[in-house]
C-alpha positions as CSV (number, residue, x, y, z in Angstrom):
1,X,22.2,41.2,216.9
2,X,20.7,38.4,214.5
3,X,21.6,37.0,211.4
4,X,19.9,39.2,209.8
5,X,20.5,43.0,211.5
6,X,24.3,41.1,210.3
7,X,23.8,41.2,207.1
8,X,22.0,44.1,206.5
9,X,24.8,46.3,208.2
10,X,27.1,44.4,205.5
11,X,25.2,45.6,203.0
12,X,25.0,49.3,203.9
13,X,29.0,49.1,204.7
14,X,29.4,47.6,200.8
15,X,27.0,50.2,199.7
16,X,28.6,53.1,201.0
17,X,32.0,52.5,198.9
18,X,30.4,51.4,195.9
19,X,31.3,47.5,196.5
20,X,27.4,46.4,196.5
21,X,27.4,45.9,192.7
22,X,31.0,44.4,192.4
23,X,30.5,41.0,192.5
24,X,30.8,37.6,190.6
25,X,30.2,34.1,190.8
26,X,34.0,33.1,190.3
27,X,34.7,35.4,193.5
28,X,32.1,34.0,195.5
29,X,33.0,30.4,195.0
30,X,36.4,31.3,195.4
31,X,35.8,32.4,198.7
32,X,33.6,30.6,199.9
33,X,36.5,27.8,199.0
34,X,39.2,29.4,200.9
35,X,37.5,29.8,203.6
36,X,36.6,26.6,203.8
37,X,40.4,25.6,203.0
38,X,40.9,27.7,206.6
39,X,39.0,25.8,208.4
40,X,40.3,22.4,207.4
41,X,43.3,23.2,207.7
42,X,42.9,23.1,211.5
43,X,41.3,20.3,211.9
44,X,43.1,17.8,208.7
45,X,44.3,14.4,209.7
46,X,43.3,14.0,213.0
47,X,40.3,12.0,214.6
48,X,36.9,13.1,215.1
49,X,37.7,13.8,219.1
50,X,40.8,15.7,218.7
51,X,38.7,17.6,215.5
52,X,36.0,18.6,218.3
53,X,38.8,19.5,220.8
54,X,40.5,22.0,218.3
55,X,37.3,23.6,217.4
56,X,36.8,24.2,221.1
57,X,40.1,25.7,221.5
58,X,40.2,27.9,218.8
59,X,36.8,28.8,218.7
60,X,38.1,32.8,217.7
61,X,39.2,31.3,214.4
62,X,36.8,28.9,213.4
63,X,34.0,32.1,214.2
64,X,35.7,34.4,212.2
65,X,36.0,31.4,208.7
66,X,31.9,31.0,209.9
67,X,31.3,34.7,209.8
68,X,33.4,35.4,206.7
69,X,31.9,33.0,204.9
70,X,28.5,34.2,206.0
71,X,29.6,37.5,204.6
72,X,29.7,36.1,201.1
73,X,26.2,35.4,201.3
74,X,24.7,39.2,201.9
């Protein structure tokens, strides 16, 4: 599946209970925020290496900030 087939199955999920319309910008960027707050906060105060190395270990995780970030965008 691409980006793409992604978001449109998003998109017919929302649609179907009525969530396609209910949206704002504060929401967005509040998300977008925390989600991005997630992800830092795996990989704060430690070196560039180590930043790679948890990354690679936790890959699950860091996917699922990626993907629900992506998920604001549809």
């Amino acid at each position: 599946m691409d980006i793409k087939d992604a978001q449109n199955k998003i998109r017919m999920f929302d649609k179907a209970r009525g969530w396609d319309e209910n949206w704002n910008m504060k929401d967005l960027l509040l998300n977008i925020t925390e989600e991005g707050g997630e992800m830092w906060n795996l990989v704060k105060w430690v070196d560039d290496n180590s930043q790679k190395k948890i990354v690679n270990e936790k890959k699950g995780e860091v996917s699922d900030y990626i993907g629900d970030t992506l998920f604001s965008f549809t």
